[in-house]
C-alpha positions in Angstrom: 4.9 -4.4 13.8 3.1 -6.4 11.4 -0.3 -3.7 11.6 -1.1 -5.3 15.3 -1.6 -2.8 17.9 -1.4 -2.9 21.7 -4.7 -4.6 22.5 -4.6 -7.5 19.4 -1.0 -8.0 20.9 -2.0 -8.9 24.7 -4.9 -10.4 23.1 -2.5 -13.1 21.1 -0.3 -13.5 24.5 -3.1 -14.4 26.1 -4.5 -16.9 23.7 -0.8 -18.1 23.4 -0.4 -18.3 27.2 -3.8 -20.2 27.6 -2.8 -22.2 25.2 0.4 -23.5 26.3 0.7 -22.7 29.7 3.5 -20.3 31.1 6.3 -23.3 31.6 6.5 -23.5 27.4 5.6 -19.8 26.5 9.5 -18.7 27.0 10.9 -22.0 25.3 8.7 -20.8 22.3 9.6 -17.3 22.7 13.1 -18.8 22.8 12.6 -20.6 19.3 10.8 -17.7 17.2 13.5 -15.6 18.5 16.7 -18.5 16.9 14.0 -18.6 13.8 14.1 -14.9 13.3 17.8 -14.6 13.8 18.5 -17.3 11.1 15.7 -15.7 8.6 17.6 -12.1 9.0 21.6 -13.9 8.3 20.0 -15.6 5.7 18.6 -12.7 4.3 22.0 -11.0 4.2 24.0 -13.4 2.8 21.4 -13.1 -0.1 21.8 -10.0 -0.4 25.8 -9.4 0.2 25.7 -12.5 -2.7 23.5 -9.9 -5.4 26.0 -7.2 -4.1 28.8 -9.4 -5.1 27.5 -10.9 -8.2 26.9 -7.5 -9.2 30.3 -6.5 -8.7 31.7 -9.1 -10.5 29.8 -8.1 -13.7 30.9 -4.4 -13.5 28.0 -2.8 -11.5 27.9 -0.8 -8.9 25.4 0.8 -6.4 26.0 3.8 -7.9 25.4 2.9 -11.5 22.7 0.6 -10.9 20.8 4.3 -9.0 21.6 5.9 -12.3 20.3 3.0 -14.4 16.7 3.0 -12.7 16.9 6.8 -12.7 17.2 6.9 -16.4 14.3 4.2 -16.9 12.0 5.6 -14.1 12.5 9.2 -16.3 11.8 7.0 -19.6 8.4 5.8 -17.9 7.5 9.3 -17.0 8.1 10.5 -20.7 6.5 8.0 -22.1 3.5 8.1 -19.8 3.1 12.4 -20.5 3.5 11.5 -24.0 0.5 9.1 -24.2 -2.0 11.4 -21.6 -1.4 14.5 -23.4 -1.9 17.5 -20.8 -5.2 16.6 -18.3 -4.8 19.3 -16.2 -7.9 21.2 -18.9 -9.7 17.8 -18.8 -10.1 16.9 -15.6 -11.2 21.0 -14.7 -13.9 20.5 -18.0 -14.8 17.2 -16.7 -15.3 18.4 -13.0 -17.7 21.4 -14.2 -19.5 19.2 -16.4 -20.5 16.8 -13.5 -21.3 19.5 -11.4 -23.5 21.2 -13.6 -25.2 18.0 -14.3 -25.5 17.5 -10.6 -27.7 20.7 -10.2 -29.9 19.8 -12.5 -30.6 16.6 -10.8 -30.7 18.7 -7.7 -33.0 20.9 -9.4 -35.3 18.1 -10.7 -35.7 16.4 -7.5 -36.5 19.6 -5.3 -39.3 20.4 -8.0 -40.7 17.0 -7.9 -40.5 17.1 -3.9 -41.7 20.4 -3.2 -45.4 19.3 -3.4 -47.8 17.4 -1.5 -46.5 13.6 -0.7 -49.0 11.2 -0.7 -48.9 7.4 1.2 -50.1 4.9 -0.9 -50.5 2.0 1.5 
């Protein structure tokens, strides 16, 4: 609910308890509870209004599916079409950075492997 666990909700009760005191905690619980009643009809009659609207103008939930079917497959075309194959480029690409990596490696275990001196 809303990404608040267990402990952040007692932790909000408390505060909300604290401060209100326990004779107005229910009549607020009360309200939010009318509030989110009226937010979730009002939501439906939007949406049983989009529903009807697109009825009236010869859609359908099943042709409005297809419709975003067919651009969603349009995207995806398009999209391969521009990138090209990068399955080869991304393998080329990961050797390259690894190879480059144990050379660095390399580098810094040479420089390392003598004597260290403190300058201090």
């Amino acid at each position: 609910m809303f990404g608040i666990g267990g402990g952040e909700l007692v932790f909000i009760l408390f505060i909300v308890l604290m401060l209100f005191g326990s004779d107005k905690v229910p009549e607020i619980a009360r309200t939010m509870g009318k509030a989110m009643a009226q937010l979730k009809n009002a939501t439906n009659d939007i949406k049983s209004e989009i529903h009807k609207g697109a009825e009236a103008n010869g859609f359908d939930a099943k042709s409005l599916t297809d419709i975003t079917g067919n651009i969603n497959a349009q995207i995806n075309d398009a999209k391969s079409n521009l990138l090209g194959d990068t399955t080869n480029l991304s393998g080329n690409l990961l050797g390259d950075t690894a190879t480059e990596i144990n050379k660095v490696k390399e580098d810094i275990d040479s420089i390392s492997s003598g004597p260290v001196k403190r300058q201090g």
